[in-house]
C-alpha positions in Angstrom: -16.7 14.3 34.0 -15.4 10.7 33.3 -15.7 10.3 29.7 -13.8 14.4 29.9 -11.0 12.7 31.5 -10.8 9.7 29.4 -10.8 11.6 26.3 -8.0 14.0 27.7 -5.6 10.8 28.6 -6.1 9.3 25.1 -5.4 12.5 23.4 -1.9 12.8 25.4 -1.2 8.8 24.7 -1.9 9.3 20.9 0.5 12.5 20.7 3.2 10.6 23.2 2.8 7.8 20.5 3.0 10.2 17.4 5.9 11.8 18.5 7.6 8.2 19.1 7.1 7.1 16.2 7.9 10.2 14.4 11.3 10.1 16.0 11.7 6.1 15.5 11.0 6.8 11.5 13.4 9.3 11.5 16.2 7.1 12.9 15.0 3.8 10.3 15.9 6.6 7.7 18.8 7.8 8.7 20.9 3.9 8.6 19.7 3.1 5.1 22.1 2.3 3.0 21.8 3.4 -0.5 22.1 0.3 -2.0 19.1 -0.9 0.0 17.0 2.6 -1.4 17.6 1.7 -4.7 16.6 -2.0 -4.1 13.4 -0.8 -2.7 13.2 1.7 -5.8 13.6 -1.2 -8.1 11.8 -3.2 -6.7 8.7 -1.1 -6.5 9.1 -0.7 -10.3 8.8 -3.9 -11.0 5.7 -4.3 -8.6 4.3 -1.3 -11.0 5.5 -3.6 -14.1 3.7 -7.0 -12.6 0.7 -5.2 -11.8 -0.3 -3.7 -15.3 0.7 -6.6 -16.5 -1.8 -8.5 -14.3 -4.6 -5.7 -15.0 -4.2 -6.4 -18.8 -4.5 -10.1 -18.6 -7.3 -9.5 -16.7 -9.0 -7.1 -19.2 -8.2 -9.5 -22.7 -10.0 -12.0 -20.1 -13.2 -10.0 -19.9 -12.7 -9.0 -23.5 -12.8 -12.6 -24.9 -15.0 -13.7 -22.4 -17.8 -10.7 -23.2 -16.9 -11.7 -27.5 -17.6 -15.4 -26.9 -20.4 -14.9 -24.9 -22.2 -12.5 -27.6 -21.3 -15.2 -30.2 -22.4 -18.2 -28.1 -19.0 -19.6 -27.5 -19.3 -19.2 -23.6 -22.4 -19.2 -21.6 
């Protein structure tokens, strides 16, 4: 009977909380400027850019590493 109860009031806390936050997002969105969108737009772009960029240094790494390694250059 307990644990009944306690799962009942944590299921009405989580959809009060949903619902809060639901309607909190929905007001953030609505006083963006567009300016600051297409910051954020740019800006996650250029995280994209930084990223592959980091994943293909990362890869020539491995590369030269796994050729010198074959060849004896690197133990």
């Amino acid at each position: 009977m307990k644990k009944f109860m306690i799962e009942k009031m944590a299921a009405r806390i989580a959809a009060g909380g949903a619902a809060s936050l639901a309607l909190l997002v929905q007001t953030a969105q609505a006083a963006v400027p567009t300016e600051v969108t297409t910051a954020i737009t740019s800006a996650g772009t250029d995280l994209q850019t930084v990223a592959v960029a980091i994943i293909a240094a990362m890869a020539a790494f491995w590369g030269i590493k796994a050729i010198g390694t074959k060849l004896g250059l690197w133990k």
